[in-house]
C-alpha positions in Angstrom: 91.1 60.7 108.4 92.3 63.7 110.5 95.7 63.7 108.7 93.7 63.8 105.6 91.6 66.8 106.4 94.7 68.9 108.0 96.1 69.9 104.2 92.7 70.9 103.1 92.1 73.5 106.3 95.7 74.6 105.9 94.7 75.4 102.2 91.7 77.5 103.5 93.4 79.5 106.3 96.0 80.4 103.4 93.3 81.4 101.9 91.2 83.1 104.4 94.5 85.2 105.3 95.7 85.9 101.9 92.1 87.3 100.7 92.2 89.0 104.5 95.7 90.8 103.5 95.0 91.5 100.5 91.6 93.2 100.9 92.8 96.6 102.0 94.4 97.3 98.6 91.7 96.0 96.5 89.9 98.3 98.3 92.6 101.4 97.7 92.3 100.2 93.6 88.7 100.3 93.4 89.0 103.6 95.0 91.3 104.8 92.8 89.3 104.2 89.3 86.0 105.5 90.9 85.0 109.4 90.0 84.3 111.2 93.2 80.5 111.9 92.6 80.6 108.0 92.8 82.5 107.9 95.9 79.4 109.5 98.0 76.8 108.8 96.0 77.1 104.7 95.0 79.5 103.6 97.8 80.5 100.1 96.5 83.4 97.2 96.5 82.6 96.0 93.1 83.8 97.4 89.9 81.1 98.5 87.7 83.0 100.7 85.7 86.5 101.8 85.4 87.8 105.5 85.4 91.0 105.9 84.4 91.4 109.5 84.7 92.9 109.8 88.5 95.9 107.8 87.6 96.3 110.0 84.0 96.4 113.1 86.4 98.8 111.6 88.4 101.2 110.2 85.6 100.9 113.3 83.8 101.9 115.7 86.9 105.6 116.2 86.5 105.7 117.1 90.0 104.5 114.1 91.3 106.8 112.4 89.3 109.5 114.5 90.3 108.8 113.0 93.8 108.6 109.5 92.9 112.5 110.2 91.6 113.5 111.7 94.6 111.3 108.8 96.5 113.7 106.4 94.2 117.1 108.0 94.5 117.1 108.7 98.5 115.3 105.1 99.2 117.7 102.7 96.9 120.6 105.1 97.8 120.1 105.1 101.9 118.9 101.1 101.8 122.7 100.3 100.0 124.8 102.5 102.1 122.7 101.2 105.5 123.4 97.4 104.4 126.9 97.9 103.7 127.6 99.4 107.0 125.8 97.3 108.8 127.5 94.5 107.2 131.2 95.6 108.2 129.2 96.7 111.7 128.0 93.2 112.3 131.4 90.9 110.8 133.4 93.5 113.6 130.7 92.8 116.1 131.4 88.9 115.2 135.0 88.2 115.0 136.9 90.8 116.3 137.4 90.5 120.0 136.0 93.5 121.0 135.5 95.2 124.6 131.9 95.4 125.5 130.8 94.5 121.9 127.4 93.2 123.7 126.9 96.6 125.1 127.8 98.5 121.9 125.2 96.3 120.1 122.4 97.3 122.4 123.3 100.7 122.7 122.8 100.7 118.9 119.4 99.1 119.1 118.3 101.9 121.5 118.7 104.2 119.4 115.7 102.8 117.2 113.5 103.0 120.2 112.9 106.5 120.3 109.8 107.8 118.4 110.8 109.8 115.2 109.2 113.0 116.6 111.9 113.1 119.6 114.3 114.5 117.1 112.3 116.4 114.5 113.3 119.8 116.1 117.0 118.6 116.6 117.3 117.6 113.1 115.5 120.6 112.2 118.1 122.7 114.5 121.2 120.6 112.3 119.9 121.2 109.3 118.8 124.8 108.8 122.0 126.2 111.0 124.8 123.8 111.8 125.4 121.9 108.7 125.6 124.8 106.6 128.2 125.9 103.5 127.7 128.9 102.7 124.2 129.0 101.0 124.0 125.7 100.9 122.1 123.9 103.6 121.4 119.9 104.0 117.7 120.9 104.5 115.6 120.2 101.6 118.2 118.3 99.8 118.4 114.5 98.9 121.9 113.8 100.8 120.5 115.2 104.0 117.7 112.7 103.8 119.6 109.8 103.2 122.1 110.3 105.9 119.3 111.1 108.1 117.2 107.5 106.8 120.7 106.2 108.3 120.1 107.1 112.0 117.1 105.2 112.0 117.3 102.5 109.3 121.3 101.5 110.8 120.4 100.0 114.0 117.3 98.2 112.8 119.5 96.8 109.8 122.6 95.9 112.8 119.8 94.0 114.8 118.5 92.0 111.3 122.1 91.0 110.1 123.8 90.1 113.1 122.2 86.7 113.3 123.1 85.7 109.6 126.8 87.1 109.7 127.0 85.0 113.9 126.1 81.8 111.8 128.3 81.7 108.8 131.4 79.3 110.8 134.6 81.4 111.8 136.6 77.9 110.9 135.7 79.6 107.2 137.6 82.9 107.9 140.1 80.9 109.6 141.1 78.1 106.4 140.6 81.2 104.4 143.7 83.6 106.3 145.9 80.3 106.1 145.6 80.4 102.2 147.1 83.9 102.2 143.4 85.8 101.9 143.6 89.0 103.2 141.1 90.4 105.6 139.3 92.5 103.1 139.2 89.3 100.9 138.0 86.9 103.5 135.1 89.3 103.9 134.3 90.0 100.0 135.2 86.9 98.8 133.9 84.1 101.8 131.5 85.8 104.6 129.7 88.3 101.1 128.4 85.3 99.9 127.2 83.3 102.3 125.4 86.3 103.8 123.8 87.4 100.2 120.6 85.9 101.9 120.4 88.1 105.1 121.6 91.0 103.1 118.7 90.9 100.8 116.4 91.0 104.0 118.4 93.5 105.2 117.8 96.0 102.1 114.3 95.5 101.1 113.4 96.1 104.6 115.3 99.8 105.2 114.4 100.8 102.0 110.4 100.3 102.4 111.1 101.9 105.6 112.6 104.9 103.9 110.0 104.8 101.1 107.1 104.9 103.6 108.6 107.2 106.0 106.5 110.7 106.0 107.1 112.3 109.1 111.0 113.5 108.7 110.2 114.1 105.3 107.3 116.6 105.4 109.5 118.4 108.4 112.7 118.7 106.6 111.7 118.8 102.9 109.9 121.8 101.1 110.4 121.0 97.1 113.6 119.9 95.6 114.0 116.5 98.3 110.2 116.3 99.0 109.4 112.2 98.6 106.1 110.8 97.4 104.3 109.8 100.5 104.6 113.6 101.3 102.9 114.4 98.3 100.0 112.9 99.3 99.0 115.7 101.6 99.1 117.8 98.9 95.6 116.6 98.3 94.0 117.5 101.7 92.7 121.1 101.2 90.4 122.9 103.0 88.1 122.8 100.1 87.9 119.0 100.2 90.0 115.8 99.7 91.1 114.3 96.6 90.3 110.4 97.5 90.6 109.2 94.0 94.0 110.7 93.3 95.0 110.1 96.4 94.2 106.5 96.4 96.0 106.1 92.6 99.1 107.9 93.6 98.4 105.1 96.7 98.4 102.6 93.8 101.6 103.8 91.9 103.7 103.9 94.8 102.6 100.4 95.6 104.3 99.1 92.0 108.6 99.8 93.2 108.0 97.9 96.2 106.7 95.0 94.4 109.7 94.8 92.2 112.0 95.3 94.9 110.4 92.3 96.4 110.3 90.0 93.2 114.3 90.9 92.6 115.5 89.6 96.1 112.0 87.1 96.9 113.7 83.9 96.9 116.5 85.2 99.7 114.0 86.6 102.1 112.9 83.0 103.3 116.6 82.3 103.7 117.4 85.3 105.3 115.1 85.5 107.7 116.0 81.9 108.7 119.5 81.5 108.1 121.8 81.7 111.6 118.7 80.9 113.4 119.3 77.1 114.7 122.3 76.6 116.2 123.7 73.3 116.9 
C-alpha cells in the first residue's frame, strides 16, 4: 500500500514545487498588465482586468529595443566564443599530458571566485585608457563586453565541460588516429559529437549569465553597448518608479531565455549527467 501511495506524493511535491517556482513570475505578469493607480490602491494576485498598455510602451520604445539587440548580439556572441574555448581548453586539459594540468584547472576556477565588483575599476582603468585606438575605446562598445563576459563566463564554462569531455573514452581518439584522422579531425569529427550534450549546458548557461549580468554593464556601458537588464534602472527616478513597465520589460526579457532553453532542452539532462558515473 505504501508503494502505491509513493507516486501519488511524488506527483504533489512536483506540484507543490513547480506552482512554488513558478509563482514569482506570475506575480511579475500580473504586475505588469496592472495600471499603477491599481498597484496601490487594489493590491491583488488575481487578474481582474488586463492592461496592455505597459508592454505597448515598451515594444514601441526603439530604445529599449535597441537594448534588447545589443542584450542579443553580446549574449549569443560571448556564450559561442566561451563554449568553443572552453571546449579546446577542456580536450587539452584531457589528453594532452600536460605539466600541472590539475593546477592550471584550478587556477582557472579561481578566477570565478572573485566578486564582479573586485574589478569594476580595473576594467574601467582598461577600457577608458589602455585599450585605446585613436578615438576609439572598448568602453561602451559591444566587443568590449563580450570579451569581458569571457573572464567570467570561461572558467565557469571550463569547470561545466570538463566532466563531459573526461568521459567520452580516449580508446575513441586512439582507433580514430590509426585510421589516418588528423588531430583537428578526431576532435570535430569524434569527441564534437559525443560532447554536443555537455556543450548545450555549457551555452545556455554562460549566455543567461551574460544576459542577466547588470553590474559590468551599467559601469562600462553609457548608450551604444548598454544591455536590457541596465535599462531597467532607467525607470527608478526620483519622481517615482515605474513598476508596471518595469515588470513588462521583466516579462519581455523573460521570452529569449525560454527559446534558448526549448532549442537545446532535451541535451541539458544529458549534459548535466553525462561523464558523471564512472566505472
Amino acid at each position: 500500500m505504501m508503494h502505491q501511495q509513493r507516486p501519488y506524493i511524488h506527483l504533489l511535491l512536483w506540484i507543490a514545487l513547480s506552482l512554488l517556482t513558478l509563482f514569482p513570475i506570475y506575480w511579475l505578469f500580473v504586475i505588469s498588465v496592472k495600471p499603477a493607480v491599481d498597484l496601490f490602491t487594489t493590491p491583488s494576485l488575481i487578474l481582474d482586468a488586463v492592461y496592455w498598455k505597459n508592454y505597448i510602451n515598451v515594444i514601441g520604445n526603439a530604445t529599449l529595443r535597441g537594448y534588447m539587440v545589443n542584450s542579443l548580439i553580446i549574449s549569443t556572441s560571448n556564450a559561442a566564443l566561451v563554449t568553443t574555448l572552453a571546449f579546446l581548453a577542456c580536450y587539452a586539459l584531457s589528453r594532452f599530458d600536460l605539466a600541472g594540468k590539475e593546477n592550471i584547472f584550478f587556477w582557472t576556477i579561481t578566477n570565478r571566485m572573485a566578486p564582479a565588483a573586485v574589478f569594476l575599476l580595473p576594467f574601467y582603468l582598461l577600457f577608458t585608457q589602455v585599450f585605446t585606438w585613436g578615438d576609439w575605446k572598448l568602453y561602451d562598445t559591444k566587443i568590449g563586453m563580450i570579451l569581458l563576459y569571457c573572464t567570467f563566463n570561461l572558467p565557469f564554462a571550463i569547470w561545466t565541460l570538463r566532466p563531459t569531455i573526461d568521459g567520452i573514452p580516449k580508446e575513441l581518439d586512439e582507433a580514430a588516429t590509426v585510421d589516418g584522422a588528423s588531430t583537428w579531425q578526431v576532435i570535430s569529427e569524434v569527441v564534437f559529437p559525443l560532447a554536443r550534450p555537455g556543450l548545450a549546458v555549457t551555452f545556455i548557461l554562460t549566455w543567461v549569465f551574460a544576459w542577466n549580468e547588470f553590474l559590468l554593464a551599467a559601469t562600462l556601458t553609457s548608450f551604444n553597448a548598454r544591455t536590457i537588464t541596465t535599462g531597467l534602472s532607467e525607470y527608478v527616478t526620483t519622481t517615482g518608479t515605474e513598476w508596471g513597465t518595469m515588470a513588462a520589460i521583466a516579462v519581455i526579457t523573460l521570452i529569449p531565455a525560454l527559446i534558448i532553453f526549448s532549442m537545446v532542452q532535451r541535451h541539458i539532462v544529458a549534459g548535466l549527467t553525462f561523464g558523471a558515473v564512472k566505472e
